[in-house]
PyMOL Python script that loads the backbone (N, CA, C, O; Angstrom):
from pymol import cmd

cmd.read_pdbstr("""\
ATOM      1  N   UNK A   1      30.949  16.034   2.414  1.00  0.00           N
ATOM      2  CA  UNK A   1      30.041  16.218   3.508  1.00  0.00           C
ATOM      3  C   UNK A   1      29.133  15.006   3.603  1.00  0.00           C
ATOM      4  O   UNK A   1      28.720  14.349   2.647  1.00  0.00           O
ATOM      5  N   UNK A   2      28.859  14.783   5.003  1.00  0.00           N
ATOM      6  CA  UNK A   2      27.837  13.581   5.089  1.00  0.00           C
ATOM      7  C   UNK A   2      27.111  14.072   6.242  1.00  0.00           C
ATOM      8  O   UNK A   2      27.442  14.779   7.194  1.00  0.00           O
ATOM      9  N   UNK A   3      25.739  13.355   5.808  1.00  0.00           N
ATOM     10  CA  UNK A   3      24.659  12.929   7.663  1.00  0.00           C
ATOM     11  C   UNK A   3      25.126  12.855   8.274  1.00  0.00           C
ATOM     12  O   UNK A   3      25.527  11.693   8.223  1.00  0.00           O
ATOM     13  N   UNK A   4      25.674  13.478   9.362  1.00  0.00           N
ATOM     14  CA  UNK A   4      25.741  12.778  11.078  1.00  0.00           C
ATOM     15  C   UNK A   4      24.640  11.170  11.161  1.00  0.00           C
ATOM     16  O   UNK A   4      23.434  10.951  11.048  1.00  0.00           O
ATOM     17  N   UNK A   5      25.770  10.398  11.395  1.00  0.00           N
ATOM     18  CA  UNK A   5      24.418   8.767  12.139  1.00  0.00           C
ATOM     19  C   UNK A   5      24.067   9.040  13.405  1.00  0.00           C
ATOM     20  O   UNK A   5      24.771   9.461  14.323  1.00  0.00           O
ATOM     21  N   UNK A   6      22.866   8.755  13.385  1.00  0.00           N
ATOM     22  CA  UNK A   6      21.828   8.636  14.837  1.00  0.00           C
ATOM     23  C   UNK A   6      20.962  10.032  14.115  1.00  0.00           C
ATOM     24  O   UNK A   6      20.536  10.790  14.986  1.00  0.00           O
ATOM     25  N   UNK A   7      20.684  10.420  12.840  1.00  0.00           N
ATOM     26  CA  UNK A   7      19.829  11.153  12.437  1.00  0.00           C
ATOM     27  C   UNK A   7      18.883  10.494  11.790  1.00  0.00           C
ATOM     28  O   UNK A   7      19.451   9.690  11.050  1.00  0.00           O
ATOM     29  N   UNK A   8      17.458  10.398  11.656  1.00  0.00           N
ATOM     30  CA  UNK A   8      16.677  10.305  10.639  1.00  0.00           C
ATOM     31  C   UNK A   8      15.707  11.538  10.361  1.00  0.00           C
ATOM     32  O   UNK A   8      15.211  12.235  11.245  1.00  0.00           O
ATOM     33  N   UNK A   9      15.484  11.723   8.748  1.00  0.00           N
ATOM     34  CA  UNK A   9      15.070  12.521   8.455  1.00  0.00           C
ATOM     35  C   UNK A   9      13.032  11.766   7.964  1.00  0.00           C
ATOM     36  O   UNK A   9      12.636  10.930   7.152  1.00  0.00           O
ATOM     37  N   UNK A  10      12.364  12.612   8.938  1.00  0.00           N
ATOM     38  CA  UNK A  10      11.224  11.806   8.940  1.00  0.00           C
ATOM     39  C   UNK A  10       9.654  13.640   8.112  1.00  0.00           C
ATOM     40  O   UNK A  10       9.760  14.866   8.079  1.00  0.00           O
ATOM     41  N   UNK A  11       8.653  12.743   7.721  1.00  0.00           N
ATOM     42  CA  UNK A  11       7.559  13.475   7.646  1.00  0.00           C
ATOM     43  C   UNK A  11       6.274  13.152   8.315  1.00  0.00           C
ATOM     44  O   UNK A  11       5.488  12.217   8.163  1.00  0.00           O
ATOM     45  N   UNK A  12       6.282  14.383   9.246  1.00  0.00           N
ATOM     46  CA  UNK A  12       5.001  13.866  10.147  1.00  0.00           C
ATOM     47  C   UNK A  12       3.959  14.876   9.714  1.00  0.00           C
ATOM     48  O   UNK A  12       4.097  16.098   9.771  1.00  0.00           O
ATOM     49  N   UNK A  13       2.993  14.274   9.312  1.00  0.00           N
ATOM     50  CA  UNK A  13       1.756  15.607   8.822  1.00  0.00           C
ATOM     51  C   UNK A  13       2.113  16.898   7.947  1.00  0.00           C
ATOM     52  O   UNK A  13       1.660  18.043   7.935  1.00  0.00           O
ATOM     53  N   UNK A  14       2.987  16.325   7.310  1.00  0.00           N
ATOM     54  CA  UNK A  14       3.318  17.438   5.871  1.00  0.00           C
ATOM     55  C   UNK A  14       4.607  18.035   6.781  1.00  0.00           C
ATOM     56  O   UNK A  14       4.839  19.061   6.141  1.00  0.00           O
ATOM     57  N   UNK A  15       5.322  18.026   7.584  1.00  0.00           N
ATOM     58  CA  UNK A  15       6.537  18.688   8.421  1.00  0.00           C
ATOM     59  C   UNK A  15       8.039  17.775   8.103  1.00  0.00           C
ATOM     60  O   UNK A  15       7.775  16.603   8.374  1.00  0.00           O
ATOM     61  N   UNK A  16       8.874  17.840   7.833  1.00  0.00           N
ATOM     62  CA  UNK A  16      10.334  17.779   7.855  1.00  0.00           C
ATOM     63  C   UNK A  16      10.825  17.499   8.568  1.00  0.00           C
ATOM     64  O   UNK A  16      10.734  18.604   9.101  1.00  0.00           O
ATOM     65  N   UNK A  17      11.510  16.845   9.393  1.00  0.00           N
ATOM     66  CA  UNK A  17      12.589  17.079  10.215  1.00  0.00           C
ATOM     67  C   UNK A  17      13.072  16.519  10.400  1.00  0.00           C
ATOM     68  O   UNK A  17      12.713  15.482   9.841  1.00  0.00           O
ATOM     69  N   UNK A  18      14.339  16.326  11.255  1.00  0.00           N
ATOM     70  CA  UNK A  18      15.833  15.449  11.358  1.00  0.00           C
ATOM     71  C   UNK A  18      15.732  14.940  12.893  1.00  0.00           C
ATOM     72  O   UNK A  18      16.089  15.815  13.682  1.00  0.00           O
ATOM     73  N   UNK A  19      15.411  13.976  13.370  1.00  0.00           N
ATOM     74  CA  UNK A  19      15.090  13.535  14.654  1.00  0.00           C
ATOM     75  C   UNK A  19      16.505  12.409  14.685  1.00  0.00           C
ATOM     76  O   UNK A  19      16.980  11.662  13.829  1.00  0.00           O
ATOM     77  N   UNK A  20      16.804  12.658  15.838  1.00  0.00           N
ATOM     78  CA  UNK A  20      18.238  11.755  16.476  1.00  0.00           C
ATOM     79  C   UNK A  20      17.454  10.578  17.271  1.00  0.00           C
ATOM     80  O   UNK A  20      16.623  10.563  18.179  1.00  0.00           O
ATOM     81  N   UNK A  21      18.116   9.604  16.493  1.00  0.00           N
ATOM     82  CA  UNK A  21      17.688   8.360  17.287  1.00  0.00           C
ATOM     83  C   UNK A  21      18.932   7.746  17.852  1.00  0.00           C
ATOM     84  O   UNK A  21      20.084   8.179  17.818  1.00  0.00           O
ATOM     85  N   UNK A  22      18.315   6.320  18.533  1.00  0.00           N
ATOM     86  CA  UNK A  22      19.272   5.450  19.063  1.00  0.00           C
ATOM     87  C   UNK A  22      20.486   6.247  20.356  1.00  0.00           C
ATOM     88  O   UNK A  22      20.014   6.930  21.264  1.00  0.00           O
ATOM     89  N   UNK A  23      21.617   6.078  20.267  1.00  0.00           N
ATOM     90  CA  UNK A  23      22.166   6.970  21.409  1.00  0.00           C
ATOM     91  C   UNK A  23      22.696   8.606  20.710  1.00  0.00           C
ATOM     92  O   UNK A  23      23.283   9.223  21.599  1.00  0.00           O
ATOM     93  N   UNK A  24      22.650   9.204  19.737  1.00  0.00           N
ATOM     94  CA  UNK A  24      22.260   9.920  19.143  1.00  0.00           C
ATOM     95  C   UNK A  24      21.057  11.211  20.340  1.00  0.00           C
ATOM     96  O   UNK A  24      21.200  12.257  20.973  1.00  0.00           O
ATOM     97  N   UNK A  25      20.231  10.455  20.101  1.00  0.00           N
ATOM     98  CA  UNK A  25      19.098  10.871  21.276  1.00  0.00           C
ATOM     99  C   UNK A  25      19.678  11.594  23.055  1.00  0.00           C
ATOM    100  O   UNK A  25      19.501  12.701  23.563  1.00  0.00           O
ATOM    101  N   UNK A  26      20.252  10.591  23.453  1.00  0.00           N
ATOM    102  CA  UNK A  26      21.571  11.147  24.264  1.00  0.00           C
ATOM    103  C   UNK A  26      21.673  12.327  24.229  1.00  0.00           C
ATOM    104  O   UNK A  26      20.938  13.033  24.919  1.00  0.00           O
ATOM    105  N   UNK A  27      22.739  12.907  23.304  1.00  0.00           N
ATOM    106  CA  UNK A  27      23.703  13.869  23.208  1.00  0.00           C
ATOM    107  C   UNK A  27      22.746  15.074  22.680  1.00  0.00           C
ATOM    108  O   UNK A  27      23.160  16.143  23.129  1.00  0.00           O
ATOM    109  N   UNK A  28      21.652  15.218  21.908  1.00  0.00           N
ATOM    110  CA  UNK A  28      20.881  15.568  20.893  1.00  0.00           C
ATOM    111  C   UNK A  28      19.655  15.922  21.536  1.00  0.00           C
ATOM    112  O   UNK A  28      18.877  15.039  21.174  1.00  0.00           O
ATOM    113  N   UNK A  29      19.001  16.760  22.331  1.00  0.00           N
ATOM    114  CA  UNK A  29      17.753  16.773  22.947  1.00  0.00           C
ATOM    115  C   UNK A  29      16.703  17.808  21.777  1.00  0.00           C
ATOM    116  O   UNK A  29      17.053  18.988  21.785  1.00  0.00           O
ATOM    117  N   UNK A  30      15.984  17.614  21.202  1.00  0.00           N
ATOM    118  CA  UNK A  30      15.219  18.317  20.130  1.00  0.00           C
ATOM    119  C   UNK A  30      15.031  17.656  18.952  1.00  0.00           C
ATOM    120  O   UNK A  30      15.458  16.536  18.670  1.00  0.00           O
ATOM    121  N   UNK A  31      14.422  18.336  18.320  1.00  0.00           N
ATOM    122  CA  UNK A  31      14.270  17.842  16.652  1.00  0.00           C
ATOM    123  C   UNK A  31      14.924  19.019  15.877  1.00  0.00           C
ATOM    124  O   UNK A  31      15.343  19.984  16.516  1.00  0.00           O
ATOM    125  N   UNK A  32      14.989  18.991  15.005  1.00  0.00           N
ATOM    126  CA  UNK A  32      15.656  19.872  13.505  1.00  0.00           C
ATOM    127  C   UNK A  32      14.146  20.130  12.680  1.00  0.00           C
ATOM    128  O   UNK A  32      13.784  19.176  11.991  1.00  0.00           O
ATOM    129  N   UNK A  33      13.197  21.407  12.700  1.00  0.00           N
ATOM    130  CA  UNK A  33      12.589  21.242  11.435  1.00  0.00           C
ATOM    131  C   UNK A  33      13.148  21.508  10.265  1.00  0.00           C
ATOM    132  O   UNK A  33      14.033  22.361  10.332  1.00  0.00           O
ATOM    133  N   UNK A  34      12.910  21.022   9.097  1.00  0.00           N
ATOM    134  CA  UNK A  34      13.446  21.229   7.966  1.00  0.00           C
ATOM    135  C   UNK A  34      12.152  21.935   6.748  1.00  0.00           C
ATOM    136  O   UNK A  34      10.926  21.834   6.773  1.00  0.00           O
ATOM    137  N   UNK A  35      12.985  22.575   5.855  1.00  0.00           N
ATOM    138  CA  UNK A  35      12.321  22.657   4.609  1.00  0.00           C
ATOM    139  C   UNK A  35      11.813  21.453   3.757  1.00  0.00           C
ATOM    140  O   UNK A  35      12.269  20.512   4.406  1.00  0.00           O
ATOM    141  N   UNK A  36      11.241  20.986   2.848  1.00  0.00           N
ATOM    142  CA  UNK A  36      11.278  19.868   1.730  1.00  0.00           C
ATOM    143  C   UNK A  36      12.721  19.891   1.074  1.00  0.00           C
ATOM    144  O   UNK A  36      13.474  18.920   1.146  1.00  0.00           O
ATOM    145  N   UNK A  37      13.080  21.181   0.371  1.00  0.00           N
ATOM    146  CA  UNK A  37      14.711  20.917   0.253  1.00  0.00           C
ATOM    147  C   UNK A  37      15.411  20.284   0.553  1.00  0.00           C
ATOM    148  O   UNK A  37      15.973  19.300   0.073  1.00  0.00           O
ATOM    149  N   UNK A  38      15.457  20.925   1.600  1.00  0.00           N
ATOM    150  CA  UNK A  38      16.331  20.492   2.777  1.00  0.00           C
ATOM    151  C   UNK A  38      16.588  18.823   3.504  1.00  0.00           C
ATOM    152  O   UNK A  38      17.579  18.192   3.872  1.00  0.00           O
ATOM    153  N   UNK A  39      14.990  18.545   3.453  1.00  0.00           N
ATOM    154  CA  UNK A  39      14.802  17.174   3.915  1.00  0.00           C
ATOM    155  C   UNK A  39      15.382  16.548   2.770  1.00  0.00           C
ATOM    156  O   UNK A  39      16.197  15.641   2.940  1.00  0.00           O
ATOM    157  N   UNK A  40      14.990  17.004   1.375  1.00  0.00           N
ATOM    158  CA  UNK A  40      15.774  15.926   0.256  1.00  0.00           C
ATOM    159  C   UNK A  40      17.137  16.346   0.291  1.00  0.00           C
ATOM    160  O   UNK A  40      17.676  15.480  -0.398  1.00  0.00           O
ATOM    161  N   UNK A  41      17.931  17.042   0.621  1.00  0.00           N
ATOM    162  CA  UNK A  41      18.864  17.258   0.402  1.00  0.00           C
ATOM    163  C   UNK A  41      20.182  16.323   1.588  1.00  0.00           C
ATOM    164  O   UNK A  41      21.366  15.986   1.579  1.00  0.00           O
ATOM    165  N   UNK A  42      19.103  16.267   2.371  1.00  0.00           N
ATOM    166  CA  UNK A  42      19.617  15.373   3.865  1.00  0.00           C
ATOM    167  C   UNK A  42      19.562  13.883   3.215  1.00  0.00           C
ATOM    168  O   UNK A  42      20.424  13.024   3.399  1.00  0.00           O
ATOM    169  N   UNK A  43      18.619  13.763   2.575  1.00  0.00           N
ATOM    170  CA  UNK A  43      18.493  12.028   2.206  1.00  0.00           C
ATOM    171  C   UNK A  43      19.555  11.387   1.533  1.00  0.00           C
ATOM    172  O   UNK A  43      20.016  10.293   1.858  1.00  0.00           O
ATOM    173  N   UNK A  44      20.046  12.288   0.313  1.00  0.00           N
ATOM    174  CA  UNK A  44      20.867  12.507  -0.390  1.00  0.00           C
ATOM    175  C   UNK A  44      22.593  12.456   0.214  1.00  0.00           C
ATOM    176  O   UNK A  44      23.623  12.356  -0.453  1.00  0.00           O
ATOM    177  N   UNK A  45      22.407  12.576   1.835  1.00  0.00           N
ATOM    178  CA  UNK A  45      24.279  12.906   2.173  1.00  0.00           C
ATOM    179  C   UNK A  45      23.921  11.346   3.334  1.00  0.00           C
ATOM    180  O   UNK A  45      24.128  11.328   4.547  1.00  0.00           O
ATOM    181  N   UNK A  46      23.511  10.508   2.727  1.00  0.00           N
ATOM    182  CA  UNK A  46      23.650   9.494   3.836  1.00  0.00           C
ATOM    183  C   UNK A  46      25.003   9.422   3.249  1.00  0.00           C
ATOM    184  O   UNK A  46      25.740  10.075   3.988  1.00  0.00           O
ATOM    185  N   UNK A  47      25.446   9.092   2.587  1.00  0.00           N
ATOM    186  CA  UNK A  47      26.978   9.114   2.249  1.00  0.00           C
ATOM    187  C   UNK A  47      27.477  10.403   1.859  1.00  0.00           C
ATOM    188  O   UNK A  47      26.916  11.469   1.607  1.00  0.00           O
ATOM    189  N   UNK A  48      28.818   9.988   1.876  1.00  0.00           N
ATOM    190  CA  UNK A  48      29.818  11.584   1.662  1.00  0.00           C
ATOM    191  C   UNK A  48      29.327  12.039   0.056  1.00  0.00           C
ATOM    192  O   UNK A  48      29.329  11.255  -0.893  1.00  0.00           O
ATOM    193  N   UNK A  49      29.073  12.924   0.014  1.00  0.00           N
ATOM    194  CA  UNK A  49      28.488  14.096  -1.108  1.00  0.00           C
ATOM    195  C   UNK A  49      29.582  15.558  -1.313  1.00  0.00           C
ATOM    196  O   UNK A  49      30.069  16.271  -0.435  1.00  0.00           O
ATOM    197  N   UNK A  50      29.697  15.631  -2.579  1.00  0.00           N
ATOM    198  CA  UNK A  50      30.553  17.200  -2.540  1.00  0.00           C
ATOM    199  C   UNK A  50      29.546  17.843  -2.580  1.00  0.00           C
ATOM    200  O   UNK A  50      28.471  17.340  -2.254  1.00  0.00           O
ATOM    201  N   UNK A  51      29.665  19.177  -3.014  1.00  0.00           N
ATOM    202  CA  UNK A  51      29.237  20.538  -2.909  1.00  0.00           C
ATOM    203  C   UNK A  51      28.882  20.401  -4.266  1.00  0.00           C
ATOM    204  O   UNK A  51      27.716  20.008  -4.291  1.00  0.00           O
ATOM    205  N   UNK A  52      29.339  20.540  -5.438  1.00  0.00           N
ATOM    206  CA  UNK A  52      28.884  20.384  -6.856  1.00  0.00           C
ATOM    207  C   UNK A  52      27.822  19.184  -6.686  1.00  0.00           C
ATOM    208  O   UNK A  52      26.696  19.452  -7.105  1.00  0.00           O
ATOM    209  N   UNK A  53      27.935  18.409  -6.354  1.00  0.00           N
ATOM    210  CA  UNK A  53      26.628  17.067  -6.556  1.00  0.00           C
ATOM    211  C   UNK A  53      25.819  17.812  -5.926  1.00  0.00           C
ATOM    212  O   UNK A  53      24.802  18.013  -6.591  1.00  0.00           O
ATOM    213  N   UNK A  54      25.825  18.497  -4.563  1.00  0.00           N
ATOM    214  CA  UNK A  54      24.645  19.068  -4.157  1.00  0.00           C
ATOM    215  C   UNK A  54      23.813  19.979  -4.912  1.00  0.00           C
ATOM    216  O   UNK A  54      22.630  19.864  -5.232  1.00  0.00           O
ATOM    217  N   UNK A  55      24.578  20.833  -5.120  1.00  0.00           N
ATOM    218  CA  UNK A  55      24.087  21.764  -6.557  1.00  0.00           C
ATOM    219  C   UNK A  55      23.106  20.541  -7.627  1.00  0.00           C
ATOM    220  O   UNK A  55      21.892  20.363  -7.729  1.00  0.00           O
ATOM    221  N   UNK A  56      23.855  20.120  -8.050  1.00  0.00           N
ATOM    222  CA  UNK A  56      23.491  19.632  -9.403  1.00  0.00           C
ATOM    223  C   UNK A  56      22.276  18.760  -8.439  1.00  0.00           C
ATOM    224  O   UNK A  56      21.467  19.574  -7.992  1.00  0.00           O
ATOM    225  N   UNK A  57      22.132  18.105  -8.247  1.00  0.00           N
ATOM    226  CA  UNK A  57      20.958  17.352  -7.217  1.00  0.00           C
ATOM    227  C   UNK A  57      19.342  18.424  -7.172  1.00  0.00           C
ATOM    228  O   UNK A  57      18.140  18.297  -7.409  1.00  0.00           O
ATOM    229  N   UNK A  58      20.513  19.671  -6.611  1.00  0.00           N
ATOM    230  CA  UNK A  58      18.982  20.640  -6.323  1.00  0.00           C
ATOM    231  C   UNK A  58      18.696  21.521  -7.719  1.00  0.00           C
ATOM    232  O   UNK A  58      17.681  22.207  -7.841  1.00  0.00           O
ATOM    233  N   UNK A  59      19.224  21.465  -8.252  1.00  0.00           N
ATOM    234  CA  UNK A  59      19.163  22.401  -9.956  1.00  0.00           C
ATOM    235  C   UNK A  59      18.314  21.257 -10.773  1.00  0.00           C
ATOM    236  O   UNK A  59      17.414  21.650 -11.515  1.00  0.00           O
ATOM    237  N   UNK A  60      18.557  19.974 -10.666  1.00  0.00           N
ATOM    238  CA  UNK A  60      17.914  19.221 -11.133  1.00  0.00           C
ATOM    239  C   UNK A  60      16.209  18.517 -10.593  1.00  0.00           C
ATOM    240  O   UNK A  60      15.346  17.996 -11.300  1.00  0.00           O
ATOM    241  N   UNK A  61      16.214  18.701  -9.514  1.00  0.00           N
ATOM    242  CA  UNK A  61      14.618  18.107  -8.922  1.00  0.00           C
ATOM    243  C   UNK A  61      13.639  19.557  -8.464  1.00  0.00           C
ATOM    244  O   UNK A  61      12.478  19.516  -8.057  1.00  0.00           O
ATOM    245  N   UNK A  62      14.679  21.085  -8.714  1.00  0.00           N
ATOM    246  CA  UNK A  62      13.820  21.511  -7.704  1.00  0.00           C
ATOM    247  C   UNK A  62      14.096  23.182  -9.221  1.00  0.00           C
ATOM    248  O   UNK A  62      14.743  23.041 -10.259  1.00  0.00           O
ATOM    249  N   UNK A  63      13.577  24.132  -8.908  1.00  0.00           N
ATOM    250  CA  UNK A  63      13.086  25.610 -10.208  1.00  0.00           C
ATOM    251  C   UNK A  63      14.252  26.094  -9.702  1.00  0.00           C
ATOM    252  O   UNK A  63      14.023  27.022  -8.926  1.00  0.00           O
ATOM    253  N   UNK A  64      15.575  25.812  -9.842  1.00  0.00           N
ATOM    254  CA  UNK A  64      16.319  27.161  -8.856  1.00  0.00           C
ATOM    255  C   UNK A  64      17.721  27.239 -10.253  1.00  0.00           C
ATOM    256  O   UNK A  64      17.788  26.416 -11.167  1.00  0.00           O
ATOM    257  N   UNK A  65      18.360  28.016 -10.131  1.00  0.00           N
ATOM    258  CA  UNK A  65      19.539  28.211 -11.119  1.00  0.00           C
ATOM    259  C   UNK A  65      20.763  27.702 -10.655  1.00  0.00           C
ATOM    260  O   UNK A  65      20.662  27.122  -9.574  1.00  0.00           O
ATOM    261  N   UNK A  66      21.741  27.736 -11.079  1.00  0.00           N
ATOM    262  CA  UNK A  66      22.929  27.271 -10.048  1.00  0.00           C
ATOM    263  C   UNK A  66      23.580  28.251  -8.924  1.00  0.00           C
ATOM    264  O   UNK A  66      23.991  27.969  -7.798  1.00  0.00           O
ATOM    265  N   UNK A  67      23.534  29.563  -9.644  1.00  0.00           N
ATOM    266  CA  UNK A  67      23.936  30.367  -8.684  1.00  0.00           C
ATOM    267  C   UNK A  67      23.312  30.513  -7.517  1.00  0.00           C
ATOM    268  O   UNK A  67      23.970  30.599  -6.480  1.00  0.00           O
ATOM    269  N   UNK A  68      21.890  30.565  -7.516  1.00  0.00           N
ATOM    270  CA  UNK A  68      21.001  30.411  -6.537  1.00  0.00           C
ATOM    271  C   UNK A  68      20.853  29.618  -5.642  1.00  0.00           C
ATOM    272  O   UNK A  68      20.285  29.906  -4.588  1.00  0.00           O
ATOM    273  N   UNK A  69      21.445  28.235  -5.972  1.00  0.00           N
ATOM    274  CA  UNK A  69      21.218  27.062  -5.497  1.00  0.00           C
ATOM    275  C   UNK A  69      22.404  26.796  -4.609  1.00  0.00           C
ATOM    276  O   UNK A  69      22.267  26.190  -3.546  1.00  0.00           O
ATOM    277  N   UNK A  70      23.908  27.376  -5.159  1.00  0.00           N
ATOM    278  CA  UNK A  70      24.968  27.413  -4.785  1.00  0.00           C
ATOM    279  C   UNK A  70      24.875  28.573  -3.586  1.00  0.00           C
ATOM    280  O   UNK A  70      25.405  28.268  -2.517  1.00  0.00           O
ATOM    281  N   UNK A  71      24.369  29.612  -3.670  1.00  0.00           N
ATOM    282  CA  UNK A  71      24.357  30.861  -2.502  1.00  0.00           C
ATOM    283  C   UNK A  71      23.737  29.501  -1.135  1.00  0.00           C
ATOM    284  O   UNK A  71      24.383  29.089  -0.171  1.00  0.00           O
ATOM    285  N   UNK A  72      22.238  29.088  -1.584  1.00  0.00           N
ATOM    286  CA  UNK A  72      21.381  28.565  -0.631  1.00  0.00           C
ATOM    287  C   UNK A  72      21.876  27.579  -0.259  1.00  0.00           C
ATOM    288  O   UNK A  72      21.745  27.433   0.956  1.00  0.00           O
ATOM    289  N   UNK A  73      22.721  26.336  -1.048  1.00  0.00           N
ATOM    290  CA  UNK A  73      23.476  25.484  -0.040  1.00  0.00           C
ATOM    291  C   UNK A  73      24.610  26.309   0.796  1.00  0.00           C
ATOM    292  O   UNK A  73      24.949  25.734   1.830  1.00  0.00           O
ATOM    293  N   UNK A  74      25.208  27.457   0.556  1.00  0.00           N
ATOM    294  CA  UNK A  74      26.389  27.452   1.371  1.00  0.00           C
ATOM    295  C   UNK A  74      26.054  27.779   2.714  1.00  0.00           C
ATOM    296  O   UNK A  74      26.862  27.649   3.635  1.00  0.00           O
ATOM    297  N   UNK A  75      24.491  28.342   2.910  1.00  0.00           N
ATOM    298  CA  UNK A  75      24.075  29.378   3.777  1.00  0.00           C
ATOM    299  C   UNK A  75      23.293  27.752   5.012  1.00  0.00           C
ATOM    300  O   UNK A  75      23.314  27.458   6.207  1.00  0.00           O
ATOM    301  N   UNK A  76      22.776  27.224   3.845  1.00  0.00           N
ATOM    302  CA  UNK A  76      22.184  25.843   4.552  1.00  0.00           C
ATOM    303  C   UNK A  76      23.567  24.802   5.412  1.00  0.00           C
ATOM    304  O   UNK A  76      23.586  24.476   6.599  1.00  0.00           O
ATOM    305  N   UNK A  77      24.659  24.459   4.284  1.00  0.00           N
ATOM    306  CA  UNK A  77      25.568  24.082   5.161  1.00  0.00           C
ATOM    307  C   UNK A  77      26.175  24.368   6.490  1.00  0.00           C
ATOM    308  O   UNK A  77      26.197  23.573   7.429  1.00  0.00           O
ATOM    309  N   UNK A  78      26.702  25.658   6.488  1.00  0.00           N
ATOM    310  CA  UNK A  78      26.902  26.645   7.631  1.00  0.00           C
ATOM    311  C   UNK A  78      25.793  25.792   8.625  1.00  0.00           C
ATOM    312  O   UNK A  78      26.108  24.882   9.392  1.00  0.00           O
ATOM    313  N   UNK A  79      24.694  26.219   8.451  1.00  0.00           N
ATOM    314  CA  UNK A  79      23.770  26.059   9.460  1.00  0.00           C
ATOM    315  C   UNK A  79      23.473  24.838  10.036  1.00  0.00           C
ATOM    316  O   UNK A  79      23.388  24.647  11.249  1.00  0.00           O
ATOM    317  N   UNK A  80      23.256  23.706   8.850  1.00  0.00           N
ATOM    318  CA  UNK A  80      23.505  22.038   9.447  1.00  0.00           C
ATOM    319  C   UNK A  80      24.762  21.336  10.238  1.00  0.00           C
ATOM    320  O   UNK A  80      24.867  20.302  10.896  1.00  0.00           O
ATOM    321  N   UNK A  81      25.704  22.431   9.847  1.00  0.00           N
ATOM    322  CA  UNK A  81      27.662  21.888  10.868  1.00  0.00           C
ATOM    323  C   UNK A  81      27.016  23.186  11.914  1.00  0.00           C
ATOM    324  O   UNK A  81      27.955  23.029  12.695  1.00  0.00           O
ATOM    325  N   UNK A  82      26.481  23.940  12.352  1.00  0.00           N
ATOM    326  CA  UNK A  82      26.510  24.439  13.735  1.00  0.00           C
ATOM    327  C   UNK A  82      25.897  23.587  14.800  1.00  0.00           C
ATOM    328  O   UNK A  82      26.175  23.486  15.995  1.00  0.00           O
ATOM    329  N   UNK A  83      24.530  22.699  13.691  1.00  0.00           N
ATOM    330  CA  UNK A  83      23.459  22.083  14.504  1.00  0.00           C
ATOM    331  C   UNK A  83      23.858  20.930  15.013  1.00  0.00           C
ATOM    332  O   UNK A  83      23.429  20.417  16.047  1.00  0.00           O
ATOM    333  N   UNK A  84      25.288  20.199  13.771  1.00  0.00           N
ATOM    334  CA  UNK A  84      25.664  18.733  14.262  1.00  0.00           C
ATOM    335  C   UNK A  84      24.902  17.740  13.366  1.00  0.00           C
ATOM    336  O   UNK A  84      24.862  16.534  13.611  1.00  0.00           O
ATOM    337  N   UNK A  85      24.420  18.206  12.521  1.00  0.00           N
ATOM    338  CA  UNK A  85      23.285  17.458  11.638  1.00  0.00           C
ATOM    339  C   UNK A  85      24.581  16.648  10.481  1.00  0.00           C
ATOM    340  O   UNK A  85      24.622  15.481  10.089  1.00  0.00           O
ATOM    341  N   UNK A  86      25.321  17.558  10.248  1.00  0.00           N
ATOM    342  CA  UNK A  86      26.208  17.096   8.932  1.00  0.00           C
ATOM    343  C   UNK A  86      27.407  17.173   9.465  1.00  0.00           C
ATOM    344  O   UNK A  86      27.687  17.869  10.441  1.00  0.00           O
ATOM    345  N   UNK A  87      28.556  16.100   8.538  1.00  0.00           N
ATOM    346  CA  UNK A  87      30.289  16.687   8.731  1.00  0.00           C
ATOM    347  C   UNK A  87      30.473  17.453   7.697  1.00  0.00           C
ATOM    348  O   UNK A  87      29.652  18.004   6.964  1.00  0.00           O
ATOM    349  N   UNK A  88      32.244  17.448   7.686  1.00  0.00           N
ATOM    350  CA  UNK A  88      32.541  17.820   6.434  1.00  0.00           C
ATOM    351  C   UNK A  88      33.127  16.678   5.702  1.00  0.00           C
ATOM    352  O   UNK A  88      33.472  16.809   4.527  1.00  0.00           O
TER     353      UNK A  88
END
""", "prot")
cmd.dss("prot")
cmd.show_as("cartoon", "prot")
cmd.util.cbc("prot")
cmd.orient("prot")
């Protein structure tokens, strides 16, 4: 899995989110808010990333277990490939 390009993941006043730039912007009318997770977890797939690195990424910087971490990426993935935010 990777970033969709023409995304940046920015913090404006303590907020998250995935804003489409360049022609990106185009196709893309809105922003994405994000969690902190989430935003690190986006920084993390500028390149192609598996599913185990993601895990291990968020088990390692953030209080969560693997199973936990594994439920919450699958539920987060789903949701970033509906938005266009990520591939596979």
């Amino acid at each position: 899995m990777k970033r969709c390009e023409g995304f940046e993941v920015v913090n404006i006043a303590g907020e998250y989110m995935a804003v489409p730039v360049g022609e990106r912007s185009k196709s893309f009318q809105g922003i994405v808010v994000l969690n902190e997770a989430v935003a690190f977890i986006l920084e993390n797939m500028k390149e192609d990333i598996s599913m185990d690195k993601i895990v291990k990424i968020l088990t390692e910087n953030y209080d969560v277990n693997k199973e936990r971490a594994t439920h919450d990426i699958e539920i987060m993935i789903k949701k970033l490939l509906e938005v266009g935010l990520i591939t596979e």
